[in-house]
C-alpha positions in Angstrom: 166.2 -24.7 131.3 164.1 -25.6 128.4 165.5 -26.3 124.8 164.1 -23.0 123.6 165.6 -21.2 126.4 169.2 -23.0 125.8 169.0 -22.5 122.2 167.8 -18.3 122.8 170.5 -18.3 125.2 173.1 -20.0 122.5 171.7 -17.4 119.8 172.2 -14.1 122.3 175.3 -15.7 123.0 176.7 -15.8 119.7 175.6 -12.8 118.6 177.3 -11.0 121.4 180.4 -12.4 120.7 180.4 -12.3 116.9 179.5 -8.2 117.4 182.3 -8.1 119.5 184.4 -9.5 117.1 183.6 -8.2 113.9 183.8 -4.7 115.5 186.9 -5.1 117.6 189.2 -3.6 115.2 187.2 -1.5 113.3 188.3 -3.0 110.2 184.7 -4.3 109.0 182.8 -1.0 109.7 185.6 1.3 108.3 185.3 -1.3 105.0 182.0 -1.6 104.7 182.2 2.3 105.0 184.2 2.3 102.1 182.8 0.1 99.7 179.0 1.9 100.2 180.6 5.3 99.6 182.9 4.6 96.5 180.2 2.4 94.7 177.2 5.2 95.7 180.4 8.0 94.0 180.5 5.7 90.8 177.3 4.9 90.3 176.8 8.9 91.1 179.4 10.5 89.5 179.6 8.2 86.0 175.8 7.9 85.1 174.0 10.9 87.0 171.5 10.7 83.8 170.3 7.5 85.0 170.0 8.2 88.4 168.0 11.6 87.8 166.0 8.8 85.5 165.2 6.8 88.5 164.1 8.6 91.1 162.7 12.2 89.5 159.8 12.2 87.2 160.7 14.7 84.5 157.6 15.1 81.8 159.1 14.0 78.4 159.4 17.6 75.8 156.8 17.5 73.0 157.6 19.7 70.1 154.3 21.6 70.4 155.7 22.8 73.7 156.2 26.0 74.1 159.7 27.7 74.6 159.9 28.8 78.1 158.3 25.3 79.3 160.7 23.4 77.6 163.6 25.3 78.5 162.7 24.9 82.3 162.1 20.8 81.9 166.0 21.2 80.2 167.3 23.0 82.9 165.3 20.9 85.8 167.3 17.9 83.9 170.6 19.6 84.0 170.3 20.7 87.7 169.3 17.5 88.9 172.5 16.0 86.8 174.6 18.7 88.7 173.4 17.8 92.2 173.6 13.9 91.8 177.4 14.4 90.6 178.1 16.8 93.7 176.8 14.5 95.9 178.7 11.5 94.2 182.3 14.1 95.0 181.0 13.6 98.9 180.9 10.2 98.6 183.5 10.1 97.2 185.8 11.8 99.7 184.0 9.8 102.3 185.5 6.4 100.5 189.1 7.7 100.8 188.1 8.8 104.2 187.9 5.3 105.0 190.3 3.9 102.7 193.0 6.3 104.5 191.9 5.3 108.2 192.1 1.6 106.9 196.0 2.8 106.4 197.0 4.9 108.7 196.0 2.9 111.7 196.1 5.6 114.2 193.9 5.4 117.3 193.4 9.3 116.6 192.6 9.3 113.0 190.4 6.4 113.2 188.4 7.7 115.9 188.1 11.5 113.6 187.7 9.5 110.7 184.5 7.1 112.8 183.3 10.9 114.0 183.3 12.5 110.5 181.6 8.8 108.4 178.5 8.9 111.4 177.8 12.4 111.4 177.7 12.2 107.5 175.8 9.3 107.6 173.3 10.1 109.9 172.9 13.5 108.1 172.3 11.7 105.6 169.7 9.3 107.2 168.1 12.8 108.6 168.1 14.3 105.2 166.1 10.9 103.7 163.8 11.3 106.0 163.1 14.7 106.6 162.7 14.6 102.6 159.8 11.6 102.8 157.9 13.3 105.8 157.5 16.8 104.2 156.6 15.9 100.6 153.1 15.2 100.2 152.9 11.5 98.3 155.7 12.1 96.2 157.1 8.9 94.7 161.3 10.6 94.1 161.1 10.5 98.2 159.4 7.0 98.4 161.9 5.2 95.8 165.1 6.9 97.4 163.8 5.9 101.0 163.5 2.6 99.9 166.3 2.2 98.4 169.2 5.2 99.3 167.6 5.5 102.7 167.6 1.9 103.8 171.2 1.2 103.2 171.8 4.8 104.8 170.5 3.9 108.3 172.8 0.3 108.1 175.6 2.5 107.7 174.7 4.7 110.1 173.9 2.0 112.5 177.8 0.1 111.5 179.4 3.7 112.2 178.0 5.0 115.6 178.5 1.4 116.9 182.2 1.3 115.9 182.6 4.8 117.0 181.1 3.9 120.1 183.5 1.4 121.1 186.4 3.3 119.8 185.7 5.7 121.8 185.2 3.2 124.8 188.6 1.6 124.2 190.6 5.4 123.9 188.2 7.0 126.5 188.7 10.1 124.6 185.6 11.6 121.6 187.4 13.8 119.8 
């Protein structure tokens, strides 16, 4: 074979075997799982202000507003700030999700715990998506895709691939 052959053949090789490897215990994925969903609950849950901020465009209150207007801006703000900090609880629970498979060690409770992380993630990924498709140019959707949406679909890729082989090695989904 050619040297671009052998060295394509080297590459596939050592890739195969490093996937193999870094998901043969599930200890990466169910990490990696963990990490993403308690730093998305802090960031979430401690400074939802900044995150509604970010990604929602919320017209600034000018005191020759009237009343009602600036009553709805205030609440817009204060709903947002409410739904950032619920979703940061779901992360949350997700992190000690996979802070509690990393303990327990179970074939059973990994494999629920693998089930719940990659139908929440996917959800998630769904949910992203769905969001940037249906809005018409809206630039919440665009930054969140970009930059919630991305790391999403990495988890969801680390999940179903470490729930796949768990459920190769058991033989057994749920």
């Amino acid at each position: 074979p050619s040297t671009r052959d052998f060295m394509i053949g080297h590459a596939k090789y050592f890739a195969k075997t490093s996937l193999r490897f870094i998901f043969k215990d599930n200890n990466l994925p169910l990490l990696i799982n963990m990490m993403y969903h308690l730093i998305a609950a802090r960031s979430l849950l401690l400074k939802p202000s900044k995150t509604v901020e970010r990604y929602i465009t919320i017209p600034s209150i000018s005191p020759s507003s009237s009343l009602p207007l600036r009553y709805q801006i205030e609440q817009t703000a204060a709903i947002s700030i409410d739904s950032f900090q619920t979703m940061g609880v779901y992360h949350f629970a997700l992190g000690l999700l996979s802070a509690i498979a990393l303990k327990e060690r179970r074939q059973a409770s990994e494999r629920s715990a693998l089930l719940v992380l990659t139908l929440s993630s996917v959800g998630q990924t769904w949910a992203h998506f769905n969001a940037y498709w249906n809005s018409t140019g809206s630039r919440y959707t665009y930054k969140a895709l970009q930059e919630v949406g991305s790391s999403n679909v990495f988890i969801s890729l680390i999940s179903a691939i470490a729930l796949t082989k768990t459920v190769r090695r058991t033989g057994r989904f749920i």
